[in-house]
Every structure is written in structure tokens, then in C-alpha cells.
FIKOLZA-1660 file (N, C-alpha, C; in steps of 0.1 Angstrom, whole numbers, plus 5000, padded with zeros to 4 digits):
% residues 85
   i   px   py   pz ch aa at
   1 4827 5285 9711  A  X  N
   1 4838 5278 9704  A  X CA
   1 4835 5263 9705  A  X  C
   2 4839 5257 9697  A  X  N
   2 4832 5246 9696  A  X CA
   2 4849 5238 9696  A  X  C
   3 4844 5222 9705  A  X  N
   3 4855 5219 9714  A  X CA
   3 4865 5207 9702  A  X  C
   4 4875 5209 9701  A  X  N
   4 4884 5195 9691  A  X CA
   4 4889 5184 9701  A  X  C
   5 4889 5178 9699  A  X  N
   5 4895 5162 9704  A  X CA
   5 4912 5166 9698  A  X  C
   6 4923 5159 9709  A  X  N
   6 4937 5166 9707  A  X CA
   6 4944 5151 9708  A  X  C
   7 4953 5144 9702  A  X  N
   7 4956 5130 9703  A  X CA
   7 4945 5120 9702  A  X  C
   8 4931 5125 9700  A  X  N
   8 4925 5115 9700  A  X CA
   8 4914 5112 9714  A  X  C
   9 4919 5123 9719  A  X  N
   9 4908 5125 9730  A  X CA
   9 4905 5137 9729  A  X  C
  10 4889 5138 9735  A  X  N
  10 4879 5149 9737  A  X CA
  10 4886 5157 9751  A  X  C
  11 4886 5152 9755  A  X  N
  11 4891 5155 9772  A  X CA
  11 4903 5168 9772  A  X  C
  12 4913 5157 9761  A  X  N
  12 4930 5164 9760  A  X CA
  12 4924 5176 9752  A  X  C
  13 4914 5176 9745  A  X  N
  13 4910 5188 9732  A  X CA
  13 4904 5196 9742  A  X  C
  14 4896 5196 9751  A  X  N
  14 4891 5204 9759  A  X CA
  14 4900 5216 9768  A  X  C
  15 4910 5202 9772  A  X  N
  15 4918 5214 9782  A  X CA
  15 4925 5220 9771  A  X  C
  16 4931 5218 9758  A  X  N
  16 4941 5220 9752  A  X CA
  16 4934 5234 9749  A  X  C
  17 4922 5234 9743  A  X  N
  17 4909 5248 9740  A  X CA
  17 4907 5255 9747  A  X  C
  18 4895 5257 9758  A  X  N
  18 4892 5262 9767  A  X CA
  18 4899 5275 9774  A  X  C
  19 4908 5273 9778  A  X  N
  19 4913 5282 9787  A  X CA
  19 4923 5290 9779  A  X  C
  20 4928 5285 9763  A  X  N
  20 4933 5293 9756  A  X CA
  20 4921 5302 9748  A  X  C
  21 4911 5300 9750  A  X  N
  21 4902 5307 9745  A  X CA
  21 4892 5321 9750  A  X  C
  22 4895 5314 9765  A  X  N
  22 4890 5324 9775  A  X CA
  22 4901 5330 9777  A  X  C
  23 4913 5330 9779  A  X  N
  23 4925 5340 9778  A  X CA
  23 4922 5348 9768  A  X  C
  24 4922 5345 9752  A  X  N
  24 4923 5353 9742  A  X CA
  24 4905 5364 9741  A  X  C
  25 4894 5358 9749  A  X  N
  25 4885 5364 9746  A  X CA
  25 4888 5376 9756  A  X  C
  26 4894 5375 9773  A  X  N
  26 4896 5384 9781  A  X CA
  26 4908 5393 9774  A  X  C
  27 4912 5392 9762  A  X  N
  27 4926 5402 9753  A  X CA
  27 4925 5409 9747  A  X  C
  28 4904 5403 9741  A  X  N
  28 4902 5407 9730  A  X CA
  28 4908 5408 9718  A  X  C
  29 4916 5393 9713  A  X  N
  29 4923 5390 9703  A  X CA
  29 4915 5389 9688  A  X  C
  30 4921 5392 9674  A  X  N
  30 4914 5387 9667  A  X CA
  30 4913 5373 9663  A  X  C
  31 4909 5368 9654  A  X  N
  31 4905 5352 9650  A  X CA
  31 4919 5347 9647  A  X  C
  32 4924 5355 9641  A  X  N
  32 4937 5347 9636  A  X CA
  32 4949 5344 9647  A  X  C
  33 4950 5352 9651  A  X  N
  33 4960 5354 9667  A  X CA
  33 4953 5344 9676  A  X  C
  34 4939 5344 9678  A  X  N
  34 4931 5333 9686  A  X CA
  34 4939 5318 9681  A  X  C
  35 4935 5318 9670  A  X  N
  35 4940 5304 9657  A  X CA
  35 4954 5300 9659  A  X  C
  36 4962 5312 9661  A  X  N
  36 4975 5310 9663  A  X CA
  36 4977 5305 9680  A  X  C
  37 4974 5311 9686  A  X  N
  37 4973 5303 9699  A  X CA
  37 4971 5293 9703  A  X  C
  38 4957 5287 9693  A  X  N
  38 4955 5272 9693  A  X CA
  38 4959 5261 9688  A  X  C
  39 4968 5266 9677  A  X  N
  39 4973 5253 9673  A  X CA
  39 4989 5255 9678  A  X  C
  40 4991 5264 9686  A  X  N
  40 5005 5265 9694  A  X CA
  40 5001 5252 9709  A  X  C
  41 4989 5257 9708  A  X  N
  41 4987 5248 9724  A  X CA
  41 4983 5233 9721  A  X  C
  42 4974 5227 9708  A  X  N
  42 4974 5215 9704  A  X CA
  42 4988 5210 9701  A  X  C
  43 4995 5218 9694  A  X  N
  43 5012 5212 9691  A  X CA
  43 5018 5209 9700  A  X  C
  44 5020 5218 9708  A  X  N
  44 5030 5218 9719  A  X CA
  44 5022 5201 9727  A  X  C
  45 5011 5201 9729  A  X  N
  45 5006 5192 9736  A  X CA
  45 5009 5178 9731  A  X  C
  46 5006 5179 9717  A  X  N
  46 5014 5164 9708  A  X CA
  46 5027 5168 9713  A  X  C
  47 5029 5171 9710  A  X  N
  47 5049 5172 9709  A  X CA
  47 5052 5164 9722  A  X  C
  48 5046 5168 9733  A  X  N
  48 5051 5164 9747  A  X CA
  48 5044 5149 9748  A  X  C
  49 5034 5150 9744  A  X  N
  49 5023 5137 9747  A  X CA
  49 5035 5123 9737  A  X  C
  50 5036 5127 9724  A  X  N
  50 5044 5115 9716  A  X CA
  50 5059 5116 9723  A  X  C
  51 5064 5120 9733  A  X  N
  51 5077 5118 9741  A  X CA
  51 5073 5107 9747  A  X  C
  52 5064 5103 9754  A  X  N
  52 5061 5095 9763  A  X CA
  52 5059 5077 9761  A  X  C
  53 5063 5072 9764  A  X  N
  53 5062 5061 9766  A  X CA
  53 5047 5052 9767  A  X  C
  54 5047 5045 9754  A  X  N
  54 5031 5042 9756  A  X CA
  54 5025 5040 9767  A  X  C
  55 5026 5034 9780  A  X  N
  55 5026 5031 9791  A  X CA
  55 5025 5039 9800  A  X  C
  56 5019 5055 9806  A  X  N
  56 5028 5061 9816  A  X CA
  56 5017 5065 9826  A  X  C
  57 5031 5069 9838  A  X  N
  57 5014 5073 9848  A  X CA
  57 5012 5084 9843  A  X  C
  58 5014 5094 9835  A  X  N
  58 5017 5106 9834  A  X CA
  58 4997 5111 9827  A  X  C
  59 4986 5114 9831  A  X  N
  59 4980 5115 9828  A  X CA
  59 4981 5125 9814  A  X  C
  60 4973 5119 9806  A  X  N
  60 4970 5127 9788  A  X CA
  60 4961 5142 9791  A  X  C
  61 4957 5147 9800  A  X  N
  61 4953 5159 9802  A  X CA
  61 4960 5167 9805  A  X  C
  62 4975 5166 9818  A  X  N
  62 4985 5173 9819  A  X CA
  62 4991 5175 9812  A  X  C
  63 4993 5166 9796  A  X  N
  63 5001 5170 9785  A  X CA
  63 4996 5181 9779  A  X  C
  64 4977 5185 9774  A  X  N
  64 4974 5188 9771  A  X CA
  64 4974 5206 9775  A  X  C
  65 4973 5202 9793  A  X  N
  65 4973 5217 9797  A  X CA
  65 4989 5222 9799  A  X  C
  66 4997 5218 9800  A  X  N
  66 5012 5222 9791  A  X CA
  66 5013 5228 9774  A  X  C
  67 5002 5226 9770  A  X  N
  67 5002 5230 9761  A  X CA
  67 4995 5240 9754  A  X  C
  68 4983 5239 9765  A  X  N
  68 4972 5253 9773  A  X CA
  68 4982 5264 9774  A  X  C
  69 4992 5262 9782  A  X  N
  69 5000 5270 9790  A  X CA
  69 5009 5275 9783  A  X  C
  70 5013 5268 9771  A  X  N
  70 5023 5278 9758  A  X CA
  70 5013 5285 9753  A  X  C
  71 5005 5278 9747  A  X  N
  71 4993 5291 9740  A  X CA
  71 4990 5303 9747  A  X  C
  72 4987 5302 9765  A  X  N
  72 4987 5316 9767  A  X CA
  72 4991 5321 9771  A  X  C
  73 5007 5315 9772  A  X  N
  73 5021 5323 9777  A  X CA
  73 5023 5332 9762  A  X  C
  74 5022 5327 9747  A  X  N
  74 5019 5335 9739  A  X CA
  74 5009 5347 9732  A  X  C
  75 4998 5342 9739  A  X  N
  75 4991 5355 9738  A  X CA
  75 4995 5365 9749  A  X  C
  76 4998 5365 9762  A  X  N
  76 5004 5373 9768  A  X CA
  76 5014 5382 9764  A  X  C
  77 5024 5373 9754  A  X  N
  77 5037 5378 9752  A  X CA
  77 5035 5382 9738  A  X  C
  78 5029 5374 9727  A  X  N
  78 5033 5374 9713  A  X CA
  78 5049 5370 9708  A  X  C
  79 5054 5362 9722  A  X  N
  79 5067 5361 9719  A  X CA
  79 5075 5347 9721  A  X  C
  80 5078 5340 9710  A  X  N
  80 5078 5326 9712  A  X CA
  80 5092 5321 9725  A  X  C
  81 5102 5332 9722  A  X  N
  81 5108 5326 9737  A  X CA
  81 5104 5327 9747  A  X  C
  82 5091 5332 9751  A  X  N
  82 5086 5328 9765  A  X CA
  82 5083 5314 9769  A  X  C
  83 5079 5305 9756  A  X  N
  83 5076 5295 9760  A  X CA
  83 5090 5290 9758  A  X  C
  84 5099 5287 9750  A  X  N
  84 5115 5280 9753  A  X CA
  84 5124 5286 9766  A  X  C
  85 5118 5290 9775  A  X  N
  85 5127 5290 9788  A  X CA
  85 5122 5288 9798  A  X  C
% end
């Protein structure tokens, strides 16, 4: 898989990828379910990242892996209220 930059960093694209992708390969998902995971986990990561205050201690990789973490609360589940609670 070949790695995307997420807000503009390679770093935030790395974690935001990665580990949603070795989740989905350990599920044996197809491409499009993979696809859907990923741009659940790049979104979610913006969404959280543009909350923030240009200024923060809040490191731009934790936003990213928050967003790791919906994508494969979703492939686990296939079910979007796992990640709204």
C-alpha cells in the first residue's frame, strides 16, 4: 500500500494508513471495504485535527491515530455507531 500524506503531513498519513490496513488485510477485506475504512480514518482524523486551535500541544499524529481507530472500529463492526459512542 502505498502511504498518503493526511492534513498535509506524511507522518499524520502514515498512522492514519497503516494500521487500518493491516487490520483489513488480517479480515481479509475486499478493496472497496478496505477504501471505505480509509477514508473513514483520514476523515475522522481531519474532522478532529480542524477542531483544534492552530497552536496546540496536542500532537498531529494522535489526531490521526483517532482516526486509525474509527476505521478499525469499523471494519471490526461494519457499524457506524461503534464509532459515535
Amino acid at each position: 500500500v502505498v502511504a498518503m500524506s493526511n492534513f498535509g503531513s506524511g507522518n499524520q498519513g502514515i498512522t492514519a494508513t497503516i494500521p487500518v490496513v493491516v487490520v483489513a488485510e488480517h479480515l481479509g477485506v475486499d478493496e472497496e471495504t478496505l477504501a471505505r475504512a480509509l477514508s473513514l480514518s483520514h476523515l475522522t482524523a481531519i474532522s478532529i485535527h480542524s477542531r483544534y486551535t492552530r497552536l496546540s500541544a496536542l500532537c498531529a499524529a494522535s489526531t490521526a491515530a483517532m482516526g486509525a481507530a474509527a476505521g478499525m472500529a469499523w471494519l471490526f463492526t461494519r457499524d457506524i455507531n461503534t464509532i459515535n459512542t
